[in-house]
N, C-alpha and C positions, 0 to 999 in steps of 0.2 A: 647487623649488630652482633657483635661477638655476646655468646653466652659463655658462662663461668665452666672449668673441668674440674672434678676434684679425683681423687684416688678412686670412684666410682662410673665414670666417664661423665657424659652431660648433666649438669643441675638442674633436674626440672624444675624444682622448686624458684630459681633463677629464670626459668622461661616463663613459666606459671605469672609470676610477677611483672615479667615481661611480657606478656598478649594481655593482662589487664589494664596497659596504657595504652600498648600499642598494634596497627594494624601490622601481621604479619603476611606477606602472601607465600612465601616459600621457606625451607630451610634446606640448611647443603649440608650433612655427615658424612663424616668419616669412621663407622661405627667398629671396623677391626683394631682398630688403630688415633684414638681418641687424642690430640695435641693439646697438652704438651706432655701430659701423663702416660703417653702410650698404653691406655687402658683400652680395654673392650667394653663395649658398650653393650650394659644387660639391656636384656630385652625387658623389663621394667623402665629403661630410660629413654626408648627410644620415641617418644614423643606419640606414638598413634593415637592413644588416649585423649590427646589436644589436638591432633591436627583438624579433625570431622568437625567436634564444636565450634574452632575456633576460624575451621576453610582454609587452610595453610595445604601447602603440597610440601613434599619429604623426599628431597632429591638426596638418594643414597650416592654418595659416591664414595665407594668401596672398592677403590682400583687393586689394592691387594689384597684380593677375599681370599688369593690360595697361597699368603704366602702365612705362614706359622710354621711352629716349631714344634708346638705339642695339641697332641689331640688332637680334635676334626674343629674343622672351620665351622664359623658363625653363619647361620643361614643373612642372606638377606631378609629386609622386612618383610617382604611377602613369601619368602620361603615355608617351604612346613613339610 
């Protein structure tokens, strides 16, 4: 089920909405690189906050985590 991007990357507020109807069992990201906005996805949007509650798994897929142009790269979710 496609979730909404705005100039911010994912709408949580749109997934939020969406796990109160529906059963979610995974989600796919693209967190460097956000379609169709090509935004980066703060770490405020990346869903962890929902996934535990709600049992969802968070398939990062970040094939180009080294490719930018300014400043250092976004960790992965479980980076730190």
């Amino acid at each position: 089920m496609p979730t909404p991007v705005d100039a911010d990357g994912l709408d949580v507020a749109a997934s939020e909405r969406l796990l109160a109807t529906e059963r979610i069992q995974a989600t796919d990201t693209t967190p460097q690189h956000q379609y169709p906005m090509n935004v980066c996805l703060s770490a405020e949007r990346r869903l962890l906050d929902l996934a535990s509650p709600h049992r969802f798994a968070i398939i990062e897929n970040d094939y180009n985590h080294d490719c930018h142009y300014d400043g250092r790269p976004v960790l992965p979710f479980g980076g730190g």
